[in-house]
PDB file of N, CA, C, O and CB in Angstrom:
ATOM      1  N   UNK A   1      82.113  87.849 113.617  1.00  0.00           N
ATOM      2  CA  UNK A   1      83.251  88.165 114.440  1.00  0.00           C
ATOM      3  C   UNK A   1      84.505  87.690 113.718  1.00  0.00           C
ATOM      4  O   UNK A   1      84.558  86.673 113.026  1.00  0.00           O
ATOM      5  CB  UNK A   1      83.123  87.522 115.843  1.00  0.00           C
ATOM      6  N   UNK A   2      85.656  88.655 113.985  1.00  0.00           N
ATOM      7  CA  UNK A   2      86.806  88.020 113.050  1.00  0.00           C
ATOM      8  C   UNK A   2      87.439  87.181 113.804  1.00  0.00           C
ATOM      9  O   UNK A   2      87.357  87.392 115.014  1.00  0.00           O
ATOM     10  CB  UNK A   2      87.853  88.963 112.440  1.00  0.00           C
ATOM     11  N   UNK A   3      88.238  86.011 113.344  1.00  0.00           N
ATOM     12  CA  UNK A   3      88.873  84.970 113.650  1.00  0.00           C
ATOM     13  C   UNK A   3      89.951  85.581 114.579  1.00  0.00           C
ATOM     14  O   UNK A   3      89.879  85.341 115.784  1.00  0.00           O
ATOM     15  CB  UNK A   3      89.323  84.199 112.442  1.00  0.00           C
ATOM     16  N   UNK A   4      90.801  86.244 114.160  1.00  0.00           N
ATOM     17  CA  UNK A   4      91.560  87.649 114.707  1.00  0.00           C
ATOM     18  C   UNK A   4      91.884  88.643 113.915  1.00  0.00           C
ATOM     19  O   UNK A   4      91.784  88.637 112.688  1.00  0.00           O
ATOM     20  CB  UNK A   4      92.783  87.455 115.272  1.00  0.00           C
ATOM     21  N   UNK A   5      92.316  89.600 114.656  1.00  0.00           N
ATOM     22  CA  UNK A   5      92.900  90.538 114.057  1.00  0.00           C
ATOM     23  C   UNK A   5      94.457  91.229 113.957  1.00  0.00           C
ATOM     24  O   UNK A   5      94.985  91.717 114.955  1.00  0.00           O
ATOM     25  CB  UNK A   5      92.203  91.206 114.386  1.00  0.00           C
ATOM     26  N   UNK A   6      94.987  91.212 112.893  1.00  0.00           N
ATOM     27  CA  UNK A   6      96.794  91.563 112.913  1.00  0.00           C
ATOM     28  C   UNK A   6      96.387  93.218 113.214  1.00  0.00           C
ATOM     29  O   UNK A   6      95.570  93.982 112.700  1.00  0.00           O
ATOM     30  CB  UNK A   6      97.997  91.191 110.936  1.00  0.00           C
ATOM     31  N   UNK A   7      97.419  93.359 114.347  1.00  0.00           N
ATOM     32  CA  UNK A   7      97.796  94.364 115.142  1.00  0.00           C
ATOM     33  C   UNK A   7      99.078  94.968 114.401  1.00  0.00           C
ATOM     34  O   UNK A   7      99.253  96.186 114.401  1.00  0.00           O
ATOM     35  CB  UNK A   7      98.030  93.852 116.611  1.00  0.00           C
ATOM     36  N   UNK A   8     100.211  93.866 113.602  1.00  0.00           N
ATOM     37  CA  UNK A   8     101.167  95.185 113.120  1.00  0.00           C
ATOM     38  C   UNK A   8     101.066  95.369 112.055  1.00  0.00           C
ATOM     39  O   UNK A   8     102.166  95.247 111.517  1.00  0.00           O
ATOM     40  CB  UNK A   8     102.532  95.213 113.241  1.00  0.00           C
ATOM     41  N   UNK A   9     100.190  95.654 111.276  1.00  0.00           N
ATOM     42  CA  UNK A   9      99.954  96.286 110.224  1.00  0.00           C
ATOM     43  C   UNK A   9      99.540  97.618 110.239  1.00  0.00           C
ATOM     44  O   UNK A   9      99.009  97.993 111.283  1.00  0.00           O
ATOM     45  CB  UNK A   9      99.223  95.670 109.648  1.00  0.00           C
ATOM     46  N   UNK A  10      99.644  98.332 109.429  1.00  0.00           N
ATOM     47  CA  UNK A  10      99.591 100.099 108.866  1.00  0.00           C
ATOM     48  C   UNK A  10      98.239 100.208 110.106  1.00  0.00           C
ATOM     49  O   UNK A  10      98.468 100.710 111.207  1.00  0.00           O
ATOM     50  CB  UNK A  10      98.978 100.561 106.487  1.00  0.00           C
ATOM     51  N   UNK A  11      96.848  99.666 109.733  1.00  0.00           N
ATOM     52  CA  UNK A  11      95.827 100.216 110.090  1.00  0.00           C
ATOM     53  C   UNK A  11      95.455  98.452 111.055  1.00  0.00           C
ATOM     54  O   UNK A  11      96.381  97.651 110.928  1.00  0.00           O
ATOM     55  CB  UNK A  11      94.772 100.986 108.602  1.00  0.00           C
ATOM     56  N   UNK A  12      94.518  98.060 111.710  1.00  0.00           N
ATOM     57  CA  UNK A  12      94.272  97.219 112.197  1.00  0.00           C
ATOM     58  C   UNK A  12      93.549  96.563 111.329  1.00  0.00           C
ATOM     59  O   UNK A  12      92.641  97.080 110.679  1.00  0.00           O
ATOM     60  CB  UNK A  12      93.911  97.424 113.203  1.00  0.00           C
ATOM     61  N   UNK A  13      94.032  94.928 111.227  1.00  0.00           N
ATOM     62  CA  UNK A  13      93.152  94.309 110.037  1.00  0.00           C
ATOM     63  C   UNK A  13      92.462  93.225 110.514  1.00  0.00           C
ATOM     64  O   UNK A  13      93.215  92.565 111.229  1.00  0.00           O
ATOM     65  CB  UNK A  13      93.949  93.821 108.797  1.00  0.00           C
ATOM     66  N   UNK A  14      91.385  92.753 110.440  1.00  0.00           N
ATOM     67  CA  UNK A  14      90.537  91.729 110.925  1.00  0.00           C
ATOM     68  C   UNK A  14      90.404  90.968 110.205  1.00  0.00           C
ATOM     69  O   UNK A  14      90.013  91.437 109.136  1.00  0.00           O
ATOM     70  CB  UNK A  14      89.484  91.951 111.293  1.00  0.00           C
ATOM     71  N   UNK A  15      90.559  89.672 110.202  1.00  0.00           N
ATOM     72  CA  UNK A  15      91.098  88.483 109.305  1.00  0.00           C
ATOM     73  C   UNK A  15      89.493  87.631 109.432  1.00  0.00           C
ATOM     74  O   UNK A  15      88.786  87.686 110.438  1.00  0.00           O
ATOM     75  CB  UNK A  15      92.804  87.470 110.107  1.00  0.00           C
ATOM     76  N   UNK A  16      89.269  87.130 108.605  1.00  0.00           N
ATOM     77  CA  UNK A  16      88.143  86.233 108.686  1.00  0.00           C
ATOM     78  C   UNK A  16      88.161  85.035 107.745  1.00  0.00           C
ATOM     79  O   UNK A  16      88.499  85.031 106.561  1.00  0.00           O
ATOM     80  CB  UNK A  16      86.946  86.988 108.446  1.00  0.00           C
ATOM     81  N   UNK A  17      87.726  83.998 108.508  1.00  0.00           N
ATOM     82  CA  UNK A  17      88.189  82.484 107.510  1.00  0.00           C
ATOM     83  C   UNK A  17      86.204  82.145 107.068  1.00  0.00           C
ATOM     84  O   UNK A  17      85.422  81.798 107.954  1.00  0.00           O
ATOM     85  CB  UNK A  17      89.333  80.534 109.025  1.00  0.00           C
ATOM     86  N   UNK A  18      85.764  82.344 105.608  1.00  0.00           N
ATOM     87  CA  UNK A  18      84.160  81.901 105.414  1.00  0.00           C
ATOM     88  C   UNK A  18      84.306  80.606 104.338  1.00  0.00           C
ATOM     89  O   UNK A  18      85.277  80.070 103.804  1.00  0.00           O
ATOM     90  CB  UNK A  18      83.039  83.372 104.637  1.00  0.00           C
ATOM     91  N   UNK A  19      83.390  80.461 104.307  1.00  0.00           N
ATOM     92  CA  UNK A  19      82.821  79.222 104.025  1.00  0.00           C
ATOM     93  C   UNK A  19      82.467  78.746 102.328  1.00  0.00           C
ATOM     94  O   UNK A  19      82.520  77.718 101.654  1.00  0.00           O
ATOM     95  CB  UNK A  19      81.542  79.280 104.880  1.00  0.00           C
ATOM     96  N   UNK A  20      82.165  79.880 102.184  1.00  0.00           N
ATOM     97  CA  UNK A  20      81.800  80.580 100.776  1.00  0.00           C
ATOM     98  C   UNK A  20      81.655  82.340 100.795  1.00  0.00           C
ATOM     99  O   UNK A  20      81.743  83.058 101.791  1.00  0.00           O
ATOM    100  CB  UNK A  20      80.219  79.902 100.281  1.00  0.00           C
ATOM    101  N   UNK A  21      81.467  82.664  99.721  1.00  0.00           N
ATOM    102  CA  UNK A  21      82.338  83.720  98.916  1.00  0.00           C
ATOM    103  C   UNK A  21      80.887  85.114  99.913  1.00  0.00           C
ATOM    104  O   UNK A  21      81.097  86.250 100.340  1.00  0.00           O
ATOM    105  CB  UNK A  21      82.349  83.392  96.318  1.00  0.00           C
ATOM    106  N   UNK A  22      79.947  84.512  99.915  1.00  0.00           N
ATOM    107  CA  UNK A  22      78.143  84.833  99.923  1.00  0.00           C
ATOM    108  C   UNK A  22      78.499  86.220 101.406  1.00  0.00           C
ATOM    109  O   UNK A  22      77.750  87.197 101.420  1.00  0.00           O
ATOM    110  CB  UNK A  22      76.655  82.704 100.650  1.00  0.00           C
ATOM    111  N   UNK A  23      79.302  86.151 102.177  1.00  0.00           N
ATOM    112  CA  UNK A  23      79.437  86.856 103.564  1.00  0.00           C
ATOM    113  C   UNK A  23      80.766  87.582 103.299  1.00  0.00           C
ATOM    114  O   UNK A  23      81.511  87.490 104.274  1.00  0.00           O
ATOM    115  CB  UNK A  23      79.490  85.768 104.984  1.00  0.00           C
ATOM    116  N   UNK A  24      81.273  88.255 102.305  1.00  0.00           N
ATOM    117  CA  UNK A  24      82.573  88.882 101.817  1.00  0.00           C
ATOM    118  C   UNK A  24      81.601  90.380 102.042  1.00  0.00           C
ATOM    119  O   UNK A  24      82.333  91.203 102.592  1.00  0.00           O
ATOM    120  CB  UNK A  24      83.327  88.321  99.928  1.00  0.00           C
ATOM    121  N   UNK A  25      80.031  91.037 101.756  1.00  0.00           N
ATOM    122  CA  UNK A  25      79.533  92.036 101.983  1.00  0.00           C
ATOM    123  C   UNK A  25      79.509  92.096 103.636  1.00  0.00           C
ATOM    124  O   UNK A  25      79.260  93.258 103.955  1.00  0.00           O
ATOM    125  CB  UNK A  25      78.308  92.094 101.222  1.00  0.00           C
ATOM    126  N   UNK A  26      79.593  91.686 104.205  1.00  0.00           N
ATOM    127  CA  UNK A  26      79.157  91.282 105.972  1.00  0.00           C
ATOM    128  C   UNK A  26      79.856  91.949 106.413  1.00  0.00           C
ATOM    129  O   UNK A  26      79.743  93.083 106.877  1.00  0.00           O
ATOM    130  CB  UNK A  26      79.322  89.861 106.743  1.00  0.00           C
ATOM    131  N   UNK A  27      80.954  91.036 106.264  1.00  0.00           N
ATOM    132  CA  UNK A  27      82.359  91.262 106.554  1.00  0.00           C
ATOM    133  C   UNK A  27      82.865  92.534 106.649  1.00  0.00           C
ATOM    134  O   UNK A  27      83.158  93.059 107.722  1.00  0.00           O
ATOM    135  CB  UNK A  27      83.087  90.694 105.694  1.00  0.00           C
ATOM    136  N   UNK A  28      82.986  93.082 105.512  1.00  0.00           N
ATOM    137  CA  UNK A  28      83.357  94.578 104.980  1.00  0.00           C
ATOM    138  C   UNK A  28      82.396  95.684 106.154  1.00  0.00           C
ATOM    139  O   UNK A  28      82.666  96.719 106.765  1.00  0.00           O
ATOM    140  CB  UNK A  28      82.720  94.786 102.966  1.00  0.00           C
ATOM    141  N   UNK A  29      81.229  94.825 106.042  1.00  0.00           N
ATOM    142  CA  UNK A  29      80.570  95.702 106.879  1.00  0.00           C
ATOM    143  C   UNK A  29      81.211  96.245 108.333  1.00  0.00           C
ATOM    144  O   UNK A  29      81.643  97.345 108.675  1.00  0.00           O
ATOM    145  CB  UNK A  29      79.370  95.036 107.105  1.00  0.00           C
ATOM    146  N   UNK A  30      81.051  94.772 109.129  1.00  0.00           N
ATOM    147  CA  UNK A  30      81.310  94.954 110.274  1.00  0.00           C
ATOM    148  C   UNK A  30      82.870  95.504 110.152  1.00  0.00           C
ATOM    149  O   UNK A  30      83.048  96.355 111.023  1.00  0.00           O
ATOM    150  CB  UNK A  30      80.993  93.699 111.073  1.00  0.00           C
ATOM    151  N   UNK A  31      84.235  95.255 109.227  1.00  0.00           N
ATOM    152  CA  UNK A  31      85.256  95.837 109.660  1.00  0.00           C
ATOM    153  C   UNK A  31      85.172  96.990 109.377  1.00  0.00           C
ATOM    154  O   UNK A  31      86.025  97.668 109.951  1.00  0.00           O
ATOM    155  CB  UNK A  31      86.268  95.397 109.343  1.00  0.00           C
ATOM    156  N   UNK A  32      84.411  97.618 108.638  1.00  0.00           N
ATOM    157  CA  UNK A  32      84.509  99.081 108.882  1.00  0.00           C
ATOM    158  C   UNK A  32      83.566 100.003 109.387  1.00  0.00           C
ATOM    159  O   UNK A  32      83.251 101.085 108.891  1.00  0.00           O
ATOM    160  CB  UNK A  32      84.776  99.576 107.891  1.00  0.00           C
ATOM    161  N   UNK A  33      82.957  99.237 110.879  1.00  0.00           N
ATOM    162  CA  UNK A  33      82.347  99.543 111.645  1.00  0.00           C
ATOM    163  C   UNK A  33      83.590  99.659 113.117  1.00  0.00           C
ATOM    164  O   UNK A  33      83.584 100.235 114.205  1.00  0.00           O
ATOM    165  CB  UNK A  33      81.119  98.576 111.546  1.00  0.00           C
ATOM    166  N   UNK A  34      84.309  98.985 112.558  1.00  0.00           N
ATOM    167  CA  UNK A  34      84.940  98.585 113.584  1.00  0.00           C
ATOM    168  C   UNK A  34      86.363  99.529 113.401  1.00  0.00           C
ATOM    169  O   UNK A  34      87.142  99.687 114.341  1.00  0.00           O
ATOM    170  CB  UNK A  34      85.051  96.930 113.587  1.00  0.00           C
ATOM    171  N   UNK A  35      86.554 100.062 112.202  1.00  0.00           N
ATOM    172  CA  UNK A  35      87.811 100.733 111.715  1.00  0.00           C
ATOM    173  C   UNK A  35      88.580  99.942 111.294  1.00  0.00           C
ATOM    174  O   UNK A  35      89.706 100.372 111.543  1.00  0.00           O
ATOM    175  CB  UNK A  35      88.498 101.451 112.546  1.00  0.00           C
ATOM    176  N   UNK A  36      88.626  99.077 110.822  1.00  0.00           N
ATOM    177  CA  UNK A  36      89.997  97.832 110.492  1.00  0.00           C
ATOM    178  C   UNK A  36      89.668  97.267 109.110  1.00  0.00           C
ATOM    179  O   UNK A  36      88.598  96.950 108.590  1.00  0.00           O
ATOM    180  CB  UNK A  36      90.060  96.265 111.741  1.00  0.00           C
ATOM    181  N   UNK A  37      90.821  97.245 108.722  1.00  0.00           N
ATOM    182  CA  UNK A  37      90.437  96.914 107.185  1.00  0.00           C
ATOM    183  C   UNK A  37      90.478  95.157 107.348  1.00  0.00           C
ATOM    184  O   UNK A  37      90.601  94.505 108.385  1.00  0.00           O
ATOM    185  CB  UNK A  37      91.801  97.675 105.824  1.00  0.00           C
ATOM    186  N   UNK A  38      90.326  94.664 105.903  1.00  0.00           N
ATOM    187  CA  UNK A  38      90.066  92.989 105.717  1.00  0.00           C
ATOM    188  C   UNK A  38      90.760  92.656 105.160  1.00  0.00           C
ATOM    189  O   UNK A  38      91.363  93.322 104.318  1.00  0.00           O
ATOM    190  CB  UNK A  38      89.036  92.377 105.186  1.00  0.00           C
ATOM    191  N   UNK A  39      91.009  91.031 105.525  1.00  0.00           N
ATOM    192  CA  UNK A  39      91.520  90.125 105.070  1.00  0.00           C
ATOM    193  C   UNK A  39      90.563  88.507 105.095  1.00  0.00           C
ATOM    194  O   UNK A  39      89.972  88.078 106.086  1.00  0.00           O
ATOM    195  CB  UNK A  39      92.770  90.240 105.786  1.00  0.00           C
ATOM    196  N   UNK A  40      90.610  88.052 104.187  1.00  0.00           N
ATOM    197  CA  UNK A  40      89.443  86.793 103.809  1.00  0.00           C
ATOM    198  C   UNK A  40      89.761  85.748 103.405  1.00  0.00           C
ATOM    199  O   UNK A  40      90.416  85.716 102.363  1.00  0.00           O
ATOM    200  CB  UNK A  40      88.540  86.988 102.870  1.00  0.00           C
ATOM    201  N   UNK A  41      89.462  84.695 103.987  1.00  0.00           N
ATOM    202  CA  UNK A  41      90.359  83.730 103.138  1.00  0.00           C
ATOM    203  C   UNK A  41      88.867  82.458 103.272  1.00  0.00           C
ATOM    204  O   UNK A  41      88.365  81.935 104.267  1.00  0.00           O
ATOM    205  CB  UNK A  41      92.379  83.201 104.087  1.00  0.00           C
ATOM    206  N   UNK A  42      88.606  82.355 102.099  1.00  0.00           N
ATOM    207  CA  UNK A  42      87.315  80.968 101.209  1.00  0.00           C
ATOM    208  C   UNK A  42      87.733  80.036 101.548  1.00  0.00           C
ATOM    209  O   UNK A  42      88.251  79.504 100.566  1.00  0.00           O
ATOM    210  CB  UNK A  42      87.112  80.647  99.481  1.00  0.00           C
ATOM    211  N   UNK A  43      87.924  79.053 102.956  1.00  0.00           N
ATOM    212  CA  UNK A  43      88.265  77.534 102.795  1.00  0.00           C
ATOM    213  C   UNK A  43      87.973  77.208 101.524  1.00  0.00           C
ATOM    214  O   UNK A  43      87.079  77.761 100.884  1.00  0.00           O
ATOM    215  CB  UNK A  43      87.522  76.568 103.715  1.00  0.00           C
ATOM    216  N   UNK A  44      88.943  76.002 100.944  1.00  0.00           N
ATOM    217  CA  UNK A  44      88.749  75.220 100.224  1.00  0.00           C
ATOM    218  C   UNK A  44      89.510  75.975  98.936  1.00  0.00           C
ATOM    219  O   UNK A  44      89.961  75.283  98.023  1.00  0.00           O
ATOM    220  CB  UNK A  44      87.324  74.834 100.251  1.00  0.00           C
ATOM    221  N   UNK A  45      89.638  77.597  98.913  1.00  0.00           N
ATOM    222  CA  UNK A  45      90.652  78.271  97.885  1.00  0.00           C
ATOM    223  C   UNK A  45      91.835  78.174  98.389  1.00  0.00           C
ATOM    224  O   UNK A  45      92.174  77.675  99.462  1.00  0.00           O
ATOM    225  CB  UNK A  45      90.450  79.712  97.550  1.00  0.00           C
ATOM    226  N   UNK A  46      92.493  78.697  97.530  1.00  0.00           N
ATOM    227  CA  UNK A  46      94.381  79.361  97.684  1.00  0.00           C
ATOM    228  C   UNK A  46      94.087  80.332  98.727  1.00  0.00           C
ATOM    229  O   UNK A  46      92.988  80.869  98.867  1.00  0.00           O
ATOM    230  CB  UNK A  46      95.295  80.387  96.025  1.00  0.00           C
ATOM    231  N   UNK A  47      95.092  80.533  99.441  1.00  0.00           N
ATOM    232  CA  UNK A  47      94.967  81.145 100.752  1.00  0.00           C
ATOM    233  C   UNK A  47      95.634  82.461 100.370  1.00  0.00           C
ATOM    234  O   UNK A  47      96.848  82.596 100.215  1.00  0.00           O
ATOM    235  CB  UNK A  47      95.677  80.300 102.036  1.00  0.00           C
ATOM    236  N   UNK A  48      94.715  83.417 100.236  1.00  0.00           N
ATOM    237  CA  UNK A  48      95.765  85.168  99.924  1.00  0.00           C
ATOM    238  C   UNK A  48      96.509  85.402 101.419  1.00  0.00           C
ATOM    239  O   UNK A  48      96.422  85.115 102.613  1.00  0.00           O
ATOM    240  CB  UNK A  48      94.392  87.087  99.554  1.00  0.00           C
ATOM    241  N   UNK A  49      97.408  86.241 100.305  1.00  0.00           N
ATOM    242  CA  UNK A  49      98.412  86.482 101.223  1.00  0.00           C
ATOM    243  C   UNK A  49      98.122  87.248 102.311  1.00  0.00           C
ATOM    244  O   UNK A  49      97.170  88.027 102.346  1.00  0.00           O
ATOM    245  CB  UNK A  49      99.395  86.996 100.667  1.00  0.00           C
ATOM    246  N   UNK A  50      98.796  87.091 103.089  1.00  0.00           N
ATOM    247  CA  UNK A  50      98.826  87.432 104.656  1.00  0.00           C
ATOM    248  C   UNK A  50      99.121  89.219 104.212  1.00  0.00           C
ATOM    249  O   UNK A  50      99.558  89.632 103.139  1.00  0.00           O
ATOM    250  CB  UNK A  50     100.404  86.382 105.812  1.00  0.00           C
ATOM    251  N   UNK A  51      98.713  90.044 105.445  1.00  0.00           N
ATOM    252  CA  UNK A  51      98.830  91.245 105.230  1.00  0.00           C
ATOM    253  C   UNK A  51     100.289  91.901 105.881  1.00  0.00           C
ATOM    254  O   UNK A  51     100.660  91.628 107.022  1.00  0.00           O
ATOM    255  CB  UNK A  51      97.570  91.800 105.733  1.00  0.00           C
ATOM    256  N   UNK A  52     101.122  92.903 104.864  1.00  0.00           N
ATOM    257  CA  UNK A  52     102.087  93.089 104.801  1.00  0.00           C
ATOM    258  C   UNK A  52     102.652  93.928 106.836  1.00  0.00           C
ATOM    259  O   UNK A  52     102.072  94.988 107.071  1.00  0.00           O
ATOM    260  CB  UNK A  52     102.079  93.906 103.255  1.00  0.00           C
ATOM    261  N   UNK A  53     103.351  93.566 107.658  1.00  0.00           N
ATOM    262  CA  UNK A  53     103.910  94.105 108.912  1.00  0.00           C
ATOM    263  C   UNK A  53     103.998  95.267 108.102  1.00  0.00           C
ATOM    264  O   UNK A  53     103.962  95.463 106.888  1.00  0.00           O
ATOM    265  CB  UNK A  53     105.284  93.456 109.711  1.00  0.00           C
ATOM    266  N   UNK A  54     104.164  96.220 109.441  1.00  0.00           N
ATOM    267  CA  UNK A  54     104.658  97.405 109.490  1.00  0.00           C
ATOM    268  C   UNK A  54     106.166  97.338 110.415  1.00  0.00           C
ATOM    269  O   UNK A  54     106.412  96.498 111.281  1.00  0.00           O
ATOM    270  CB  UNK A  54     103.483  98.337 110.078  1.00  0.00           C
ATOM    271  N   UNK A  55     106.823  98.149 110.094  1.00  0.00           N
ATOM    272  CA  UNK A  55     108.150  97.700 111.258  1.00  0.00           C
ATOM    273  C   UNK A  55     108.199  98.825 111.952  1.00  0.00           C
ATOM    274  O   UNK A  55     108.197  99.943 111.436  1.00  0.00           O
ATOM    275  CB  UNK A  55     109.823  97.340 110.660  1.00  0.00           C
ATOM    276  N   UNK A  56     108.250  98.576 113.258  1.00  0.00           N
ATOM    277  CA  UNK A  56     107.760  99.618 114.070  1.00  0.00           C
ATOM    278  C   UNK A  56     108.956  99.513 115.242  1.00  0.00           C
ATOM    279  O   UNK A  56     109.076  98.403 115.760  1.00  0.00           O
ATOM    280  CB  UNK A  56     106.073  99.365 114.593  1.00  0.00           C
ATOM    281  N   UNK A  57     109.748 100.461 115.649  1.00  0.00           N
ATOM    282  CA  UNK A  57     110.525 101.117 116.005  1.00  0.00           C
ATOM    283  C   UNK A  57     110.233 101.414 117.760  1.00  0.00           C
ATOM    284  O   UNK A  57     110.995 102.141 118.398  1.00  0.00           O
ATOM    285  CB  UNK A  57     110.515 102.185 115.012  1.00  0.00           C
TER     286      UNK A  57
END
């Protein structure tokens, strides 16, 4: 399950915080079961960047 998911971005993205690198196939799975693309972030790495807003009108 994702931690959450950012709502203003282009497409819906489901954010997930793991443990190790080993559940990055899972992941992918379930978000594009779900329609929403990913975002991942490896405790204990550099934290990638956050996914870019959309500006919405």
């Amino acid at each position: 399950m994702a931690s959450l998911v950012f709502t203003d971005t282009e497409s819906p993205t489901a954010a997930f915080l793991l443990t190790n690198d080993d559940d990055r196939d899972t992941i992918a799975e379930i978000a594009t079961r779900a329609g929403a693309n990913v975002w991942a972030w490896v405790l204990g790495e550099e934290m990638p960047a956050l996914p870019t807003p959309t500006l919405r009108s």
